[in-house]
C-alpha positions as CSV (number, residue, x, y, z in Angstrom):
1,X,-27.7,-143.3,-101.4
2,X,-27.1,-146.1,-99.0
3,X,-29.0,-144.6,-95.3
4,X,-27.8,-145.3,-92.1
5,X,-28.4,-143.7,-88.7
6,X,-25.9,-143.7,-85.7
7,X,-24.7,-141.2,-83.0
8,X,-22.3,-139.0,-83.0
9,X,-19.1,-139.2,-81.2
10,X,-15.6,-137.9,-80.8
11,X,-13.2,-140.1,-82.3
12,X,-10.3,-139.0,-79.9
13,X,-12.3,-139.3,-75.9
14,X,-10.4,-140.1,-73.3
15,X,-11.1,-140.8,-69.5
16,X,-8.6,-139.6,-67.4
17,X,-8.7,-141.8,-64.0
18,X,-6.4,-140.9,-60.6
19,X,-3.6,-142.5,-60.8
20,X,-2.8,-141.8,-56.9
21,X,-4.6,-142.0,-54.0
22,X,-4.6,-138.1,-52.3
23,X,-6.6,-135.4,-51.8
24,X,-7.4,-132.5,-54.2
25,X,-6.1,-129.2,-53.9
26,X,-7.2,-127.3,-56.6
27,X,-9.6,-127.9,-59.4
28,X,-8.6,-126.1,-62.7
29,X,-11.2,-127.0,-65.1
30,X,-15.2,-127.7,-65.4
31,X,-17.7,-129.5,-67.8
32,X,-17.8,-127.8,-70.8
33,X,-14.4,-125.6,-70.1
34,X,-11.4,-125.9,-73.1
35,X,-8.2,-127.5,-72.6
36,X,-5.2,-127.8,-74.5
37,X,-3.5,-130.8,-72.9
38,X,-0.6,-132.6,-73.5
39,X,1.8,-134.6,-71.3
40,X,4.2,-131.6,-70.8
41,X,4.0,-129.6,-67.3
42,X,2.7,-126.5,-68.3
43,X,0.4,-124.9,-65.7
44,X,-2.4,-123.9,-68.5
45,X,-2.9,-127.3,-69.2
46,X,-3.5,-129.0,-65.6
47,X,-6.8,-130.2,-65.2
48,X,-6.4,-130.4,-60.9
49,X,-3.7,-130.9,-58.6
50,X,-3.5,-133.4,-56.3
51,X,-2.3,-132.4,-52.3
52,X,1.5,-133.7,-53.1
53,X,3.7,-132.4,-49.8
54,X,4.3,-136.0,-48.9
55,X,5.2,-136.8,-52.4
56,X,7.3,-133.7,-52.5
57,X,9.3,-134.8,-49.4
58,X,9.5,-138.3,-50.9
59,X,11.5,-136.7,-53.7
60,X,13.7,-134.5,-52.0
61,X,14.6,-138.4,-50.0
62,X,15.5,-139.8,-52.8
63,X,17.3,-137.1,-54.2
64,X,19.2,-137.0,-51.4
65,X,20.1,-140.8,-51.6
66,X,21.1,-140.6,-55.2
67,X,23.9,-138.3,-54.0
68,X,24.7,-140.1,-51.2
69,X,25.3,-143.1,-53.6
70,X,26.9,-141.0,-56.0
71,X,29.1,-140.0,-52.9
72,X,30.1,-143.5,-51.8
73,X,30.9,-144.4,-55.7
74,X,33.5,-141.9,-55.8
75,X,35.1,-143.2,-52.5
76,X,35.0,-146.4,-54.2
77,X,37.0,-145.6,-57.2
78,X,39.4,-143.9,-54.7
79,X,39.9,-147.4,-53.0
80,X,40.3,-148.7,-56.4
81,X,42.6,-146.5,-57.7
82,X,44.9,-147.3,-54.2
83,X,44.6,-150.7,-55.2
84,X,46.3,-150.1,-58.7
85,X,48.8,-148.1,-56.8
86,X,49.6,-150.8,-54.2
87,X,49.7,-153.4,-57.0
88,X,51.8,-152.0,-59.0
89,X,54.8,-150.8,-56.1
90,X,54.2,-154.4,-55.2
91,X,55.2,-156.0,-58.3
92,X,58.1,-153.5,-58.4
93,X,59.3,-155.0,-55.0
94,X,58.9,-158.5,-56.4
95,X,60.5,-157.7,-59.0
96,X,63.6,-156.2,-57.1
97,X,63.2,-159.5,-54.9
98,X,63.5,-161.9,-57.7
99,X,66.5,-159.7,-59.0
100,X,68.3,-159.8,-55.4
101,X,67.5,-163.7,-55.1
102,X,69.3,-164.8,-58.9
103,X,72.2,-163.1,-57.5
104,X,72.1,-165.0,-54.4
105,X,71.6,-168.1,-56.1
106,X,74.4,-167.4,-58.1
107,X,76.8,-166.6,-55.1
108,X,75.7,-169.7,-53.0
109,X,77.1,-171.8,-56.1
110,X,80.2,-170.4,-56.2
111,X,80.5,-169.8,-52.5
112,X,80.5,-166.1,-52.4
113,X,77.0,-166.3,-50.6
114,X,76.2,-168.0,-47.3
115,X,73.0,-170.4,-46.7
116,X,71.8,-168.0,-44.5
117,X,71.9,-165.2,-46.7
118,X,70.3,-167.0,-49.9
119,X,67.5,-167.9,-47.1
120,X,66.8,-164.4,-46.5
121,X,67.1,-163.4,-50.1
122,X,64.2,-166.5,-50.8
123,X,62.1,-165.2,-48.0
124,X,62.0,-161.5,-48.8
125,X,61.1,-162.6,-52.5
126,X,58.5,-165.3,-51.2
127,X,56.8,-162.4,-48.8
128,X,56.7,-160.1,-52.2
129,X,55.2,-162.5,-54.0
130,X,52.5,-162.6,-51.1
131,X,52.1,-158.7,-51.1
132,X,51.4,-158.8,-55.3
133,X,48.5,-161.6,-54.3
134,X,47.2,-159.7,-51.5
135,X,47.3,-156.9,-53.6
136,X,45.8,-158.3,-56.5
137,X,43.2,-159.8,-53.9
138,X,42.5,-156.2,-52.8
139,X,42.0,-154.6,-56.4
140,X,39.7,-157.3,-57.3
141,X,37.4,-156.7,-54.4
142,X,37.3,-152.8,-55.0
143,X,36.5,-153.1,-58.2
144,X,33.6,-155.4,-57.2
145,X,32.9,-152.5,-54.6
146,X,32.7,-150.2,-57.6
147,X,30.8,-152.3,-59.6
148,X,28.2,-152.6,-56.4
149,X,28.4,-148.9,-56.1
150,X,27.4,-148.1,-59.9
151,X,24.5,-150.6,-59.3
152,X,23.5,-148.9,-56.1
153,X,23.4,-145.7,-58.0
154,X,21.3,-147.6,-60.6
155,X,18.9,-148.5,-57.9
156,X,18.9,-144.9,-56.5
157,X,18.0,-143.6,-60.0
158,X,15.3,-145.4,-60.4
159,X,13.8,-144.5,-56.5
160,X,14.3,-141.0,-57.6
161,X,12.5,-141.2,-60.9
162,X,9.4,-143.4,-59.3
163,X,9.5,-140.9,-56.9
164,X,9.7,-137.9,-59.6
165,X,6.5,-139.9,-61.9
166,X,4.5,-140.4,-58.5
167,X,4.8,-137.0,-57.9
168,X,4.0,-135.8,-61.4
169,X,0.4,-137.6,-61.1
170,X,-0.2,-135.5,-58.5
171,X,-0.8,-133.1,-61.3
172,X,-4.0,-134.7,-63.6
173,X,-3.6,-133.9,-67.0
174,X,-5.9,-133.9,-70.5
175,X,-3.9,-136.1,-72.8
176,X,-5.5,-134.0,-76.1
177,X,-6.7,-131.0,-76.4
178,X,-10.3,-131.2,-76.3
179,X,-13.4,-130.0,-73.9
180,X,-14.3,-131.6,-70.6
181,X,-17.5,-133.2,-70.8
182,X,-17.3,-134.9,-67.1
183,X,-15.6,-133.8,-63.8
184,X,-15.9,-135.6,-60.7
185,X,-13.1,-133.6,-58.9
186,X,-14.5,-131.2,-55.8
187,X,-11.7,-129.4,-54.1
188,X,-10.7,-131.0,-50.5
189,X,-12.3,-134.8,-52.0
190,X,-10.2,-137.6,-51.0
191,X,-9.8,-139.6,-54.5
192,X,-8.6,-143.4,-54.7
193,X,-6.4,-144.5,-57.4
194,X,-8.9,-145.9,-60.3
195,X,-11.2,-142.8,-59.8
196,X,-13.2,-141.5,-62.6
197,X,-11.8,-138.1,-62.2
198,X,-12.3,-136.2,-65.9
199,X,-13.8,-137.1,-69.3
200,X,-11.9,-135.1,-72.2
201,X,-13.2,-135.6,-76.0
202,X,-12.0,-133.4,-79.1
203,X,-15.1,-132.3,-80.8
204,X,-13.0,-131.1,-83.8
205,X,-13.2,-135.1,-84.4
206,X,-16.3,-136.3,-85.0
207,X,-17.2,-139.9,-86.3
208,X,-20.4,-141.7,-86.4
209,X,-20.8,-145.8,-86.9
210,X,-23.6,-146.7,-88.9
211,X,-24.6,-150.6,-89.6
212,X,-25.7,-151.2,-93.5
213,X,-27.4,-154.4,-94.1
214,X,-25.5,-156.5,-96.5
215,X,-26.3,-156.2,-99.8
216,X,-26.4,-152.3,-100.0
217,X,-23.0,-152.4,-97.8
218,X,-21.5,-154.2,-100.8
219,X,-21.6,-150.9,-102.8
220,X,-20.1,-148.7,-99.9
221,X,-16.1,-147.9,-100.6
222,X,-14.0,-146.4,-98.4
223,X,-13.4,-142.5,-99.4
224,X,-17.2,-142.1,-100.8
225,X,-18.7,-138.9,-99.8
226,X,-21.5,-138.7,-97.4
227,X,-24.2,-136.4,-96.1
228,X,-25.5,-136.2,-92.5
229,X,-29.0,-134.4,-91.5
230,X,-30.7,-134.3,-88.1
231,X,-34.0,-133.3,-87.2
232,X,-32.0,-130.6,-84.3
233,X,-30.2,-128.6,-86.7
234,X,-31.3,-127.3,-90.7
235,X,-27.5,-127.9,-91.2
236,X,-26.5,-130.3,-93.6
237,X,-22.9,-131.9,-92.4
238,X,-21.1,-133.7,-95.0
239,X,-18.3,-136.8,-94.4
240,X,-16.2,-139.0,-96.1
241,X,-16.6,-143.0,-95.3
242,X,-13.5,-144.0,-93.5
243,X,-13.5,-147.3,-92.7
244,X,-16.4,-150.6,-94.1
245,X,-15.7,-153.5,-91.9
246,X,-14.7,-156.5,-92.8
247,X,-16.9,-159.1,-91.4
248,X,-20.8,-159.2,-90.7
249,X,-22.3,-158.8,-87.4
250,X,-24.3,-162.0,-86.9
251,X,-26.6,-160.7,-85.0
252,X,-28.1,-158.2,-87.6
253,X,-26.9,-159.0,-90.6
254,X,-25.4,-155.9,-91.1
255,X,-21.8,-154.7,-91.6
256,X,-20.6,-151.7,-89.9
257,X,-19.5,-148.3,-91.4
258,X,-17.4,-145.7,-89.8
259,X,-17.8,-141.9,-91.4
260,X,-15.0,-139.1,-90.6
261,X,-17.7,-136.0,-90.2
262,X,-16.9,-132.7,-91.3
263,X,-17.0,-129.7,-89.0
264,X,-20.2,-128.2,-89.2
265,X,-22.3,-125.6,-87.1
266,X,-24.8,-127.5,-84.8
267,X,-23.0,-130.9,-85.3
268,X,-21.8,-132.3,-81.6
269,X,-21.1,-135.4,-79.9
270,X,-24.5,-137.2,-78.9
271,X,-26.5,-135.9,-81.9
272,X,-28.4,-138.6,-83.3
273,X,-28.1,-137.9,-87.2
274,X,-29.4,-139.8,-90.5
275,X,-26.3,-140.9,-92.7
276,X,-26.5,-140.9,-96.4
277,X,-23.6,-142.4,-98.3
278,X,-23.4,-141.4,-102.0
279,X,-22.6,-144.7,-104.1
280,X,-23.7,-143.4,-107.4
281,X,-24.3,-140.4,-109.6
282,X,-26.4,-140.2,-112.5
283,X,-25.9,-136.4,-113.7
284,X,-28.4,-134.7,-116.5
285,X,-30.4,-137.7,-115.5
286,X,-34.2,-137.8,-117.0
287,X,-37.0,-137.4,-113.7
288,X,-40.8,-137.5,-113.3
289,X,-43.1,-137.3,-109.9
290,X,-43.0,-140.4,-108.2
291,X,-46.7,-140.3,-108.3
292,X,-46.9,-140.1,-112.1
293,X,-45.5,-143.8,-112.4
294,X,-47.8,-146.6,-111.9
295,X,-47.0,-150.3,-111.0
296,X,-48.4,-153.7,-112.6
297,X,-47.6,-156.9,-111.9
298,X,-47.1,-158.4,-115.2
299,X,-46.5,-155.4,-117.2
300,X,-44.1,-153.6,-114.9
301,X,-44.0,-150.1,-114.3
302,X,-45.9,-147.4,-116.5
303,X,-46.9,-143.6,-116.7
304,X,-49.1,-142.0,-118.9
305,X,-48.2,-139.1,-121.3
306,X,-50.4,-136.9,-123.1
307,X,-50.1,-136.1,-126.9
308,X,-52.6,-134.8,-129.3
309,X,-55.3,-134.4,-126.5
310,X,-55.0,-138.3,-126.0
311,X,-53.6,-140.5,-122.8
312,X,-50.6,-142.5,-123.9
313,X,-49.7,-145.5,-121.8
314,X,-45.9,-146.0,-121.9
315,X,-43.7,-149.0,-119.9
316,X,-40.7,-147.8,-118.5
317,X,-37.9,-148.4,-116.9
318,X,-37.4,-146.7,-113.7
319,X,-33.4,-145.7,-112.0
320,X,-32.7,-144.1,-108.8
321,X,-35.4,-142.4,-106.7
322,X,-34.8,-139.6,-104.6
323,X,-37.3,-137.5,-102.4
324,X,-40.3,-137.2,-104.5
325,X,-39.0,-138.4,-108.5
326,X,-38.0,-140.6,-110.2
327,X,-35.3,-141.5,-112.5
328,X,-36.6,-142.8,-115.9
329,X,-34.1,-144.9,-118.1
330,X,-36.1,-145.8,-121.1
331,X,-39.7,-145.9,-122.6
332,X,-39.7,-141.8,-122.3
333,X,-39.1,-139.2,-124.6
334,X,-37.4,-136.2,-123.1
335,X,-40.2,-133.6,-123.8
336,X,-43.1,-135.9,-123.0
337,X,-45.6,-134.6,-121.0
338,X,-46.9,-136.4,-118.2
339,X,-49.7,-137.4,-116.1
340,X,-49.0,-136.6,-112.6
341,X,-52.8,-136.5,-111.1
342,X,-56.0,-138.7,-112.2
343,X,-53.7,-141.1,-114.0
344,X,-55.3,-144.1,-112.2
345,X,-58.1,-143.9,-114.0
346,X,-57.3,-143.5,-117.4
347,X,-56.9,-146.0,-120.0
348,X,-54.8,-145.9,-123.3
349,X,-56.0,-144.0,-126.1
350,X,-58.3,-141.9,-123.8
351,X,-59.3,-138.3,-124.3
352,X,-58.1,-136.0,-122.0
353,X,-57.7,-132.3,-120.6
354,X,-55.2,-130.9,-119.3
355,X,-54.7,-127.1,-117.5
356,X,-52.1,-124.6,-118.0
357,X,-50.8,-123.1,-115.1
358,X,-51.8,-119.4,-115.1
359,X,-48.5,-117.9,-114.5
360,X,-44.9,-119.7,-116.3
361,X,-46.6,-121.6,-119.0
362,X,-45.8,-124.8,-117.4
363,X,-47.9,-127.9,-118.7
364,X,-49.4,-129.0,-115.2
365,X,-50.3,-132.4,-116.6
366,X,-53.5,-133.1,-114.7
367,X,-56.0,-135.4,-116.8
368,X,-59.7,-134.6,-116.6
């Protein structure tokens, strides 16, 4: 194992802060009560309501000028479609003008016309021509009209939907479903906008952040399994290692692990637990007492085994050591038996007792 300790946490927390100024109306939920939040309206998963009359009547305003915008646009494409209308009859005029005109120049060349009629004839087609600019004039500004009166129903939009979102956070909401582990709401408080209203975490998502100093960190992979005990609970929670970061703090020299934790019966946010992460396996592996092996400096490590009533001083090599043994990788037969109490003072080659216990047969290994 690589150990680490850490805390507990909920990977998905959130604190849910007023996001209007107002007073409260109605709390809906406690510390410790469930929720099933999400950003939807339904009453079950309201956390408190907010006093929102003034809001209320805000919306119904704006509302009201929406459609009173939405009013004055049509009237506006009315104007505009008179516009079209009065263009286009003018033109027709013009064009009847300019018709009656050619034939008047005509006449006046051949004398059939007088001046004063070819005069008229000009003037009437000059004062159509007017009545198409005027009327092109007049289409161009309703249509600028209209254009106005689409923005101002834009603008009214928008006033209706701040209106509709400042009303909605009159209604606090849990973003997750989750439990409430703080509430700072009391029915008839006045609450400012920033207020630390309701803490929500999902305990169904439990992490915990252990720091591994560096060399055993180089062994840790993300996906290897992990174990978690605490001295609060018997329960044994197990994990997966999620994510190994990157860099090293400077600080400790350590590089920081995050585990995804397993549901398991007694595990909650805030426990303080031991993390194991499993970076090797050796199965069928060969073990002995951790007492039975003895330490010297030139030598290296050593046990003794008894065989044929005599101590037997063997080097080994030793492996992995968990709890109370020892792995042993070489220098040991598989059915040796060893020393496990008064080995420290024996010396090779020495004679030596050893006791049966009196029920399983088992070779107790005790030197005497």
């Amino acid at each position: 194992y690589v150990t680490a300790q850490g805390t507990l946490e909920s990977d998905r927390q959130a604190a849910v802060h007023a996001q209007i100024e107002g007073e409260i109306e109605e709390r809906l939920r406690e510390v410790g009560d469930a929720v099933a939040g999400t950003t939807g309206g339904d009453e079950p998963f309201l956390l408190a309501r907010i006093d929102d009359r003034d809001l209320q009547l805000a919306l119904a305003e704006a509302a009201i000028g929406l459609e009173q915008a939405r009013g004055k646009l049509k009237e506006l494409d009315l104007q505009r479609r008179r516009a079209e209308r009065d263009l286009e009859q003018a033109r027709v005029e013009l064009e009847e003008a300019e018709a009656v005109f050619a034939r008047m120049s005509s006449g006046i060349t051949d004398g059939t016309i007088s001046i004063e009629e070819h005069e008229r004839a000009k003037f009437a087609r000059d004062l159509a021509e007017n009545r198409v600019r005027a009327a092109q004039a007049s289409l161009e500004q309703s249509a600028v009209a209209l254009d106005l009166g689409a923005v101002a129903i834009r603008e009214a939009e928008v006033a209706r939907d701040r209106a509709q979102l400042t009303a909605d956070r009159a209604r606090i909401r849990a973003p997750f479903a989750g439990v409430v582990t703080v509430c700072n709401v009391r029915e008839g408080e006045l609450v400012r906008k920033g207020d630390l209203l309701y803490r929500v975490e999902d305990p169904t998502t439990l992490v915990v952040y252990g720091d591994v100093p560096v060399r055993p960190a180089a062994r840790v992979e993300v996906g290897d399994a992990v174990m978690l005990s605490s001295n609060a609970t018997p329960a044994v929670a197990t994990g997966r290692v999620e994510v190994v970061a990157p860099t090293v703090d400077r600080d400790s020299g350590t590089v920081r692990v995050k585990v995804r934790v397993d549901p398991a019966a007694g595990y909650r946010p805030g426990l303080f637990v031991t993390v194991r992460i499993v970076v090797d396996r050796r199965p069928d592996a060969l073990v002995v007492p951790k007492r039975a092996v003895m330490h010297h400096d030139e030598d290296g490590a050593y046990l003794f085994t008894v065989a044929d009533g005599r101590a037997q001083r063997r080097l080994v090599e030793t492996g992995f050591a968990k709890g109370d043994v020892v792995e042993v990788v070489a220098g040991l037969p598989d059915d040796a038996q060893v020393v496990v109490e008064g080995q420290d003072t024996l010396t090779d080659g020495a004679l030596v007792e050893t006791e049966v216990e009196a029920e399983g047969g088992a070779e107790a290994g005790e030197a005497r």
